[in-house]
C-alpha positions as CSV (number, residue, x, y, z in Angstrom):
1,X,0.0,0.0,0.0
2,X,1.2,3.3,-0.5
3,X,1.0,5.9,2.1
4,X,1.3,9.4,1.1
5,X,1.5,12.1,4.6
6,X,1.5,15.7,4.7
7,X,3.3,17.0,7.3
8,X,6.6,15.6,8.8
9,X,6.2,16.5,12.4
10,X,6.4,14.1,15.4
11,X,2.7,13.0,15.0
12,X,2.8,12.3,11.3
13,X,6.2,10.6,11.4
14,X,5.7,8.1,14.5
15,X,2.5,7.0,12.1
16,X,4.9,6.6,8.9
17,X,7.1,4.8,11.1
18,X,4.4,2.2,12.2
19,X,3.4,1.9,8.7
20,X,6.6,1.8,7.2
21,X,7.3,-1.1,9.9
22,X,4.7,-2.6,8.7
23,X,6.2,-3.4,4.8
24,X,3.8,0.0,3.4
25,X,5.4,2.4,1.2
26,X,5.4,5.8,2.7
27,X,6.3,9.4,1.7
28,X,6.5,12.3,3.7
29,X,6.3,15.4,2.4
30,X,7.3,18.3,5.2
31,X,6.6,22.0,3.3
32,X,9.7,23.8,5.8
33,X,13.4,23.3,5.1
34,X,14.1,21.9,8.5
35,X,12.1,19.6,10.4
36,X,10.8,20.7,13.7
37,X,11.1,24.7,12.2
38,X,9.7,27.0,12.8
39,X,9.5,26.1,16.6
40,X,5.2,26.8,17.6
41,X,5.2,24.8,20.9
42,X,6.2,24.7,24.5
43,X,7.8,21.3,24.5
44,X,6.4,20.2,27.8
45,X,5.5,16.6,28.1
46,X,3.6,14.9,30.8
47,X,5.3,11.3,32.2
48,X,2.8,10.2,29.8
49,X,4.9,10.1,26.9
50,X,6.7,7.0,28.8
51,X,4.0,4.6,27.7
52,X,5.6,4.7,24.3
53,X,9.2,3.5,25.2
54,X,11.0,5.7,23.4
55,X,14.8,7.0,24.7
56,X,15.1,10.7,25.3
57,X,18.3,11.5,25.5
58,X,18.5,13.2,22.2
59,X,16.1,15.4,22.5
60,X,15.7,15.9,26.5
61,X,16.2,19.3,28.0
62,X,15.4,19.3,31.0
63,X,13.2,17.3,33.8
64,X,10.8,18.6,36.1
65,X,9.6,17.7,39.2
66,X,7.1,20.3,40.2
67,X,4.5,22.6,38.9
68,X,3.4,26.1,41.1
69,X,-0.1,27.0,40.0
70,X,-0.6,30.9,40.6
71,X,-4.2,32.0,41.6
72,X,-5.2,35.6,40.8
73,X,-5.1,36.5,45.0
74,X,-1.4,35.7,44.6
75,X,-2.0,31.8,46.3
76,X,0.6,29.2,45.4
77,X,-0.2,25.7,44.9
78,X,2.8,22.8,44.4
79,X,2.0,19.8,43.2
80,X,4.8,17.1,43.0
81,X,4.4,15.5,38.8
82,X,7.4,14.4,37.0
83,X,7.4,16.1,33.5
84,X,9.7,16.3,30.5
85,X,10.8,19.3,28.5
86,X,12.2,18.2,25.1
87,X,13.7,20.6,21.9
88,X,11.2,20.4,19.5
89,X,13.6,20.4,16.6
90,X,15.8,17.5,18.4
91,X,12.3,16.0,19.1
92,X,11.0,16.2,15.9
93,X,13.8,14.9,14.4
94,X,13.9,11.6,16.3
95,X,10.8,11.1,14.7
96,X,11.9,11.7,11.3
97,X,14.5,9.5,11.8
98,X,12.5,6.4,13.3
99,X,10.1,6.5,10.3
100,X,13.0,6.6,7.7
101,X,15.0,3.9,9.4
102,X,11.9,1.6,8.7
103,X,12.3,2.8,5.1
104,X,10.2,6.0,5.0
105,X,11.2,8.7,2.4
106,X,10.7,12.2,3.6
107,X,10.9,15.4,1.6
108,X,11.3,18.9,2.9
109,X,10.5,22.0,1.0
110,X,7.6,20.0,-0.7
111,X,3.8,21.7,0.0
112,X,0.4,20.2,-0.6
113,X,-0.8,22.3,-3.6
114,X,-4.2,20.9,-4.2
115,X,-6.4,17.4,-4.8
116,X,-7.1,16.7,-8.6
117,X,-9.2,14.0,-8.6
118,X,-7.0,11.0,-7.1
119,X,-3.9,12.8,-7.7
120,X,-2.4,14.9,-5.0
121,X,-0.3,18.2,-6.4
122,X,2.8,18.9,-4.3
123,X,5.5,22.1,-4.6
124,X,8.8,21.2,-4.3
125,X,10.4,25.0,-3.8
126,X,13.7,24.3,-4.3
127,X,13.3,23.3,-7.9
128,X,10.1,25.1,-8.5
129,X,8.4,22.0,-10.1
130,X,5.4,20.1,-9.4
131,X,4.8,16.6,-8.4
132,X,2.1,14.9,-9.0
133,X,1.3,11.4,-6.5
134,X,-1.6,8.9,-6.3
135,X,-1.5,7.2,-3.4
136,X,-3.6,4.7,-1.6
137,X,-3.9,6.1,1.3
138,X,-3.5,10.1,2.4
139,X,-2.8,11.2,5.9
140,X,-3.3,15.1,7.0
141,X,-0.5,15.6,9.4
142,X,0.1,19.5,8.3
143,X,-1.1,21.4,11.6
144,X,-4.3,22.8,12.5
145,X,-5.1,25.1,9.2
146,X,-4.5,22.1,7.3
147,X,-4.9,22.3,3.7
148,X,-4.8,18.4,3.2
149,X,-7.7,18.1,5.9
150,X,-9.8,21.3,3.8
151,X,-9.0,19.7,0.2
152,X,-10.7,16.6,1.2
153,X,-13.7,18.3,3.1
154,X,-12.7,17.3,6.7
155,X,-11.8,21.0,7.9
156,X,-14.3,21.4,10.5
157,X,-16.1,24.9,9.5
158,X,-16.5,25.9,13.4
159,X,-13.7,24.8,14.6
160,X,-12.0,27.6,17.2
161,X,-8.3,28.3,17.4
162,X,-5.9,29.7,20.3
163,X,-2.8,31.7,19.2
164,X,-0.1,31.7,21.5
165,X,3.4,33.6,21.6
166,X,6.2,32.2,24.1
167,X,9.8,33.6,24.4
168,X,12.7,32.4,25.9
169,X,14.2,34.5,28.6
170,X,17.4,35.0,30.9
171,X,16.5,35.2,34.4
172,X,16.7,33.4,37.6
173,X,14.7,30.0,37.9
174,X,13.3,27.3,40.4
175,X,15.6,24.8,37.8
176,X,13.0,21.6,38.4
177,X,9.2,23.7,38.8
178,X,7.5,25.4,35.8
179,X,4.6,27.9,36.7
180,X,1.2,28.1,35.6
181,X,-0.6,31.7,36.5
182,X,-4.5,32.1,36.1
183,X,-6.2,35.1,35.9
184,X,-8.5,37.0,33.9
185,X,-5.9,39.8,33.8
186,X,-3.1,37.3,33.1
187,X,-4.9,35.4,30.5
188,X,-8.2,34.7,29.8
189,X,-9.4,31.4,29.6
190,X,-6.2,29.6,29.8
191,X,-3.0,30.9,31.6
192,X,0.3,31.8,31.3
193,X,3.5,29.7,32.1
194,X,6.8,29.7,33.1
195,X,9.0,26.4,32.1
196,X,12.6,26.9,33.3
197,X,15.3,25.2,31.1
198,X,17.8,25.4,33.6
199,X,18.3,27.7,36.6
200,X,19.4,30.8,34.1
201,X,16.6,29.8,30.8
202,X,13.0,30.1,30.6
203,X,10.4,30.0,27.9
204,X,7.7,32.1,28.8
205,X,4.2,32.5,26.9
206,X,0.3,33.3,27.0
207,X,-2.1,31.2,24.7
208,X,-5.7,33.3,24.2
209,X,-8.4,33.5,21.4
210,X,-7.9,37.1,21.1
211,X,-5.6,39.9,22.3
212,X,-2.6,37.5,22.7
213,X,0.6,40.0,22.3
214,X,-1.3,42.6,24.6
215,X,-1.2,39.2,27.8
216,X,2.0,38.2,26.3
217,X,3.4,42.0,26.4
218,X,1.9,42.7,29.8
219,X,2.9,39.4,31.5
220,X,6.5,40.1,30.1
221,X,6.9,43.7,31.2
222,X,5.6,42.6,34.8
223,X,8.6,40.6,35.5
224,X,11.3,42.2,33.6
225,X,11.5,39.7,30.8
226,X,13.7,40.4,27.4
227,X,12.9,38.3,24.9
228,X,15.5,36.3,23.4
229,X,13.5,34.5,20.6
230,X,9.7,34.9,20.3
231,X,7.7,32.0,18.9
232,X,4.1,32.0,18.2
233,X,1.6,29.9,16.8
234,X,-1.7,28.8,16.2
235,X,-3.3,25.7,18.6
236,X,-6.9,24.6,18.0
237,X,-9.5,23.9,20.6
238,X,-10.7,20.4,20.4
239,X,-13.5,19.8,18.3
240,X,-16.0,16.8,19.0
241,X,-17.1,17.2,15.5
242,X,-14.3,16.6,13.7
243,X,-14.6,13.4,11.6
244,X,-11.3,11.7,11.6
245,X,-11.9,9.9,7.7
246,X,-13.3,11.2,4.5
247,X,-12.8,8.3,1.5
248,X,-8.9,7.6,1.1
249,X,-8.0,10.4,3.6
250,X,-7.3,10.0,6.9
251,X,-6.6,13.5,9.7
252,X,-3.7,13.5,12.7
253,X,-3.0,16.0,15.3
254,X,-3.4,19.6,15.0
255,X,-5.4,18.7,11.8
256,X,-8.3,16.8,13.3
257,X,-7.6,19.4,16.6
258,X,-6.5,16.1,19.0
259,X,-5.2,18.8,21.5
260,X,-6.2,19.2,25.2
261,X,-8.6,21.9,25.4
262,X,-7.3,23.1,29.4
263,X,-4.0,22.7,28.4
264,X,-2.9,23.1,24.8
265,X,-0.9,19.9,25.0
266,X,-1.3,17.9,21.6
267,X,1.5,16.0,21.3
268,X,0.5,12.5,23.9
269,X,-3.3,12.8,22.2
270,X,-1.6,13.0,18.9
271,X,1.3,10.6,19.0
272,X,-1.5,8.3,20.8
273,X,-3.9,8.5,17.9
274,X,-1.0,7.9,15.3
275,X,-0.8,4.8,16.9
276,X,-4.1,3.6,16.3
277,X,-4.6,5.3,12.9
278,X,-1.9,3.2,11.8
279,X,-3.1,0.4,12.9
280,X,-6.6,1.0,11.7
281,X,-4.9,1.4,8.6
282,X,-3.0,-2.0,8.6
283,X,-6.0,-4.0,10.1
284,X,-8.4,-2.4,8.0
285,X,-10.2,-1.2,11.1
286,X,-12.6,1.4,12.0
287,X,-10.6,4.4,13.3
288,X,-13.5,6.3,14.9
289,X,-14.0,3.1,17.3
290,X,-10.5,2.4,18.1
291,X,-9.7,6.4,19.3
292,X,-12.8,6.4,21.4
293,X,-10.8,6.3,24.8
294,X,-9.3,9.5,23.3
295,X,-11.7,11.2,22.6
296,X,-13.4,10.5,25.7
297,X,-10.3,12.4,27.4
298,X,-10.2,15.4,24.8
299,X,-14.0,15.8,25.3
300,X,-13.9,15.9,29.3
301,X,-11.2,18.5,28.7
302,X,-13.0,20.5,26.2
303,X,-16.2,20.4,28.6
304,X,-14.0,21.5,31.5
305,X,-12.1,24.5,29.5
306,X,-16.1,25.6,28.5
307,X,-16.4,26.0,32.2
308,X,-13.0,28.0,32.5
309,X,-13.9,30.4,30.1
310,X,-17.3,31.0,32.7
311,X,-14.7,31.7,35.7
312,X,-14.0,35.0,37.6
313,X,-11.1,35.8,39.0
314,X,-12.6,35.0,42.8
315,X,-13.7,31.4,41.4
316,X,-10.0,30.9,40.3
317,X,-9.1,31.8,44.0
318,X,-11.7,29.5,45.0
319,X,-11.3,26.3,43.1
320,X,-7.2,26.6,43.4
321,X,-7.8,27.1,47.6
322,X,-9.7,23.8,47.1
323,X,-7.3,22.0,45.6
324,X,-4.3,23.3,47.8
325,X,-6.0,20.5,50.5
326,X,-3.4,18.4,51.4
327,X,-6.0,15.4,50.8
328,X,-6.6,16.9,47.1
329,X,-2.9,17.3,46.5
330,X,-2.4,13.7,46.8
331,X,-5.1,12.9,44.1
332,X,-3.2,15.9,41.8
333,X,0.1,14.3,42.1
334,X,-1.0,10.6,41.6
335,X,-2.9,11.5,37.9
336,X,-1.5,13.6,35.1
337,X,-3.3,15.9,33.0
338,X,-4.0,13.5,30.3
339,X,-6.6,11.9,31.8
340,X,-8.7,14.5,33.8
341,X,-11.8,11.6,34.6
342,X,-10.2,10.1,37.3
343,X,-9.1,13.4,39.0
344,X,-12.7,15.2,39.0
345,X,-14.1,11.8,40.6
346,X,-12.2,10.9,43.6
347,X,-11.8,15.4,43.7
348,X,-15.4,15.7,43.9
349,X,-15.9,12.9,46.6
350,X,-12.9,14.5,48.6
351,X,-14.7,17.4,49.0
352,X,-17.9,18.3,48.0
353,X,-17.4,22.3,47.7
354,X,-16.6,21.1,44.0
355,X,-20.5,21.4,43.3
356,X,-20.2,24.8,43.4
357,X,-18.9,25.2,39.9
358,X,-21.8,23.2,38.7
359,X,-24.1,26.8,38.1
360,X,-21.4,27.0,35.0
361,X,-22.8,24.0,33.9
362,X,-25.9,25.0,31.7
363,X,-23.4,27.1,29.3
364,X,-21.0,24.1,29.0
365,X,-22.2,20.6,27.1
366,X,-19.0,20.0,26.1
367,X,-20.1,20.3,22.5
């Protein structure tokens, strides 16, 4: 079978590795000169990303211990979690690597163009010519304006974006805790963070659906921070309508918006549902049953971001105060963010006060 994917990052690459392991013919075609460039994400991985047994030396920055979550009355919460901060163009490349050991051809400066029928038209820059490819299968790995997904009518039209900006900056830094501050004068709906390098490095950003640089500035010029390199980007909000497969063509990460709604965090969701899309693939499977459990997860975030959005500043101070309990704190540190179900369960039975939120419900199905 030949595979054709658009879009050489981590997510599309770990699903042309399982697919090239598998004896299909695969092509990559990534439209940057450099994988993993320009750089549009934090890097922050949960202990997660261990389930997939994969050494991270190569890419590995730095280890965390501990976040501090900032409420808006200036009240510090410290939860012990083990997380990993990786370079995204090490990272990416690791990927790129593991699908073309298993035989996987990739080809920078090459752009989807446009669907003709069965054939797919793609740019290669560098020599200004186009290529035309018909391939069995096509997977939209090219981020979350994908033109792949949008040529093949799976480009959700409702779909709702973030845009974030992060810089790294010099400073003085807690070398194993990264920050999360909430706040509807820090950033609306989401927060801003803090993820030390080292003791001397940060990177530093806001995510929001509007006004981003104005957060970004102001949380900056609070604390003093010169930017050394500014990245930005755009990060969709999980959509529970987004169809996954359309005929030959199947979507993967940012493209089918497989991102945690609280968080931002795409890459676990994505690198898990590359996983099962190739297999679906191999096996000749239904995708949209196998990535249930996923979804499941992305929708409980999405339904719990809704809620956020709701949230003054005084019910920031009162839901982190709740979770500072000691008896809370233990439930935080024993579950990651990937799976928020278990967390708001054995939370709610812990203490009751949770309820409260509940009047935010009626604006928030999760839809």
């Amino acid at each position: 079978m030949y595979v054709t994917i658009i879009g050489a990052g981590p997510i599309g690459c770990f699903a042309g590795y399982h697919l090239a392991r598998a004896g299909h013919r695969v092509e990559i075609y990534e439209n940057h000169a450099q994988i993993g460039s320009p750089i549009q994400c934090t890097g922050l991985l949960t202990h997660d990303f261990d389930q997939f047994n994969l050494p991270t030396e190569s890419f590995l920055i730095n280890t965390l211990q501990t976040i501090e979550v900032h409420s808006p009355g200036k009240h510090k919460l410290r939860i012990a979690q083990k997380e990993y901060l990786v370079c995204r163009i090490k990272f990416d490349t690791f990927f790129a690597d593991l699908a073309r050991r298993e035989g996987a051809k990739i080809f920078v400066n090459h752009s989807f163009q446009r669907k003709e029928k069965e054939e797919l038209i793609i740019k290669d820059s560098v020599n200004r010519v186009e290529k035309r490819v018909t391939p069995d299968i096509v997977i939209a790995a090219d981020g979350p304006l994908s033109p792949t997904a949008k040529a093949y009518g799976l480009y959700h039209s409702q779909r709702e974006n973030f845009y974030g900006i992060q810089a790294t900056v010099e400073g003085v830094f807690e070398e194993g805790c990264y920050q999360a501050h909430f706040g509807n004068e820090v950033c609306p709906g989401l927060f801003a963070w803090i993820v030390p390098e080292s003791a001397t490095t940060a990177r530093v950003g806001v995510a929001t659906k509007q006004n981003t640089k104005y957060y970004f500035d102001k949380f900056m010029t609070e604390r003093g921070y010169v930017a050394k390199a500014i990245q930005a980007g755009t990060i969709p909000v999980y959509d529970s309508k987004q169809m996954l497969r359309k005929d030959n063509c199947y979507v993967l990460g940012d493209a089918s918006s497989f991102v945690k709604a609280t968080t931002l965090g795409g890459l676990i969701p994505g690198l898990m549902q590359a996983q099962i899309v190739a297999k679906s693939i191999i096996n000749d499977e239904n995708v949209e049953q196998r990535v249930k459990s996923i979804r499941l997860r992305l929708g409980i975030h999405l339904w719990m971001h809704r809620i956020f959005e709701k949230f003054s500043d005084a019910d920031w101070n009162r839901l982190i105060g709740y979770m500072s309990q000691p008896r809370i704190q233990r439930i935080l540190e024993k579950h990651t963010r990937e799976n928020p179900l278990p967390i708001m369960m054995k939370a709610l039975m812990c203490e009751p006060r949770f309820l409260y939120f509940g009047k935010y419900l009626m604006y928030s199905n999760g839809e």
